[in-house]
C-alpha positions as CSV (number, residue, x, y, z in Angstrom):
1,X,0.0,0.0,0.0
2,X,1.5,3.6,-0.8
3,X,1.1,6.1,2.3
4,X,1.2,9.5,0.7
5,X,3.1,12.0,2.4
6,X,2.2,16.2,2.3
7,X,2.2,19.4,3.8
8,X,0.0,22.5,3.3
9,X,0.2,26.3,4.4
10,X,-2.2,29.0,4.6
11,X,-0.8,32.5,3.4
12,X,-2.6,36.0,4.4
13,X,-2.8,38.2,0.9
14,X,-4.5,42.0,0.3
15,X,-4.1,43.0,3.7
16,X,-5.5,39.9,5.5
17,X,-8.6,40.1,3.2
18,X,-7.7,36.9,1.1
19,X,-6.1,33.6,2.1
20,X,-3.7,31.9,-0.1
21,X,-3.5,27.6,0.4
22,X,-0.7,25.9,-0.8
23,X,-0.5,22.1,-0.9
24,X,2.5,20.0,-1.9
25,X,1.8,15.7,-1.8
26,X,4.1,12.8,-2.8
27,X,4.2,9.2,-3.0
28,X,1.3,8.6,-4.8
29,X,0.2,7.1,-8.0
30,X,1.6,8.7,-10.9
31,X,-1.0,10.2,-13.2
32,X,-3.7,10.9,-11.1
33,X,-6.0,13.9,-11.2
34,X,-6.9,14.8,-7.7
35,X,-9.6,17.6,-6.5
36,X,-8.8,18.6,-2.9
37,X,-10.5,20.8,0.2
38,X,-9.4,22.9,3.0
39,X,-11.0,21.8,5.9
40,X,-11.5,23.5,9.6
41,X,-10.7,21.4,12.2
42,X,-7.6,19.0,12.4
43,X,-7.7,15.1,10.2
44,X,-9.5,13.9,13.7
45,X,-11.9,16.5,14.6
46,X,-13.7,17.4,10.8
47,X,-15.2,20.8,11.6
48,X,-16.7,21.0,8.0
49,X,-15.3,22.1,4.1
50,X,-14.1,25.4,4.1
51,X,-13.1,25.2,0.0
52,X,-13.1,22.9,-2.0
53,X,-10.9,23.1,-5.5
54,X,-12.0,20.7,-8.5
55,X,-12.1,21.8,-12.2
56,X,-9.1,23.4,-13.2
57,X,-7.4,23.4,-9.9
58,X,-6.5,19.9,-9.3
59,X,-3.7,18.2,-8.7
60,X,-1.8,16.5,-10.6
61,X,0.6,13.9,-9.7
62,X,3.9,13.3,-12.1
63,X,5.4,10.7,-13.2
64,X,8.1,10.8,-9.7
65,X,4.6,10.6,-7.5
66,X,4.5,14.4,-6.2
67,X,2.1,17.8,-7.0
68,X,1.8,20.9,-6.3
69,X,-0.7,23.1,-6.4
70,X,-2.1,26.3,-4.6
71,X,-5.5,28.9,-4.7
72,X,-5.8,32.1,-3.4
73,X,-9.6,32.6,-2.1
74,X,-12.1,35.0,-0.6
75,X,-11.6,34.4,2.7
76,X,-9.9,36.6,5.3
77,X,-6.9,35.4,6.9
78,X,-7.5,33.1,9.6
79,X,-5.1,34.5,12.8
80,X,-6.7,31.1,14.6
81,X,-8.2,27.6,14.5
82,X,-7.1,24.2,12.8
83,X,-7.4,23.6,9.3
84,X,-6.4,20.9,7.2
85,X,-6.1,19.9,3.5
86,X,-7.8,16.6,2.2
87,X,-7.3,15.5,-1.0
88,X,-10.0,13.4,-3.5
89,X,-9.7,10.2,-5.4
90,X,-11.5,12.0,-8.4
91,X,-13.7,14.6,-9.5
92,X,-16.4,11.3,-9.6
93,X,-15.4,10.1,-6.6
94,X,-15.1,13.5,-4.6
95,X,-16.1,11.7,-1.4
96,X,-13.5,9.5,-0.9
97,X,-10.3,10.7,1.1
98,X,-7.3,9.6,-0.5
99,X,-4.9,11.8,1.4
């Protein structure tokens, strides 16, 4: 079984009136297309989607197994809280956690 492996950061833009998220994943499948969310809460305690990025903004993985992607949204900054990224098996299968 592959165990992907990531990290994400959130970045204040305009002034604290926007939020940039950056997410970076490797050891996966090569090829895949992957939609992923910004969550609130930590991977244990869901608090409920705060974004989620499909068409367009997903990410996908090379041929060495990593992706990178980012999205700046509407959101003001957050100077507090837990958040965490998830990412999809597919735009069809947007339900199911793979990472």
């Amino acid at each position: 079984m592959i165990q992907a492996r990531g990290f994400s950061f959130l970045t204040s833009e305009d002034s604290g009136r926007r939020t940039r998220i950056d997410v970076e994943i490797s050891n996966m499948v090569p090829g895949g297309q992957h939609p992923w969310a910004v969550r609130a809460g930590s991977c244990g305690d869901d608090r409920g989607e705060l974004a989620r990025f499909r068409e367009g903004n997903v990410l996908r993985i090379s041929s060495d197994g990593t992706a990178r992607g980012n999205k700046t949204i509407e959101l003001s900054f957050p100077s507090s809280g837990d958040y965490h990224v998830v990412v999809l098996a597919s735009a069809g299968n947007a339900e199911q956690v793979v990472a």
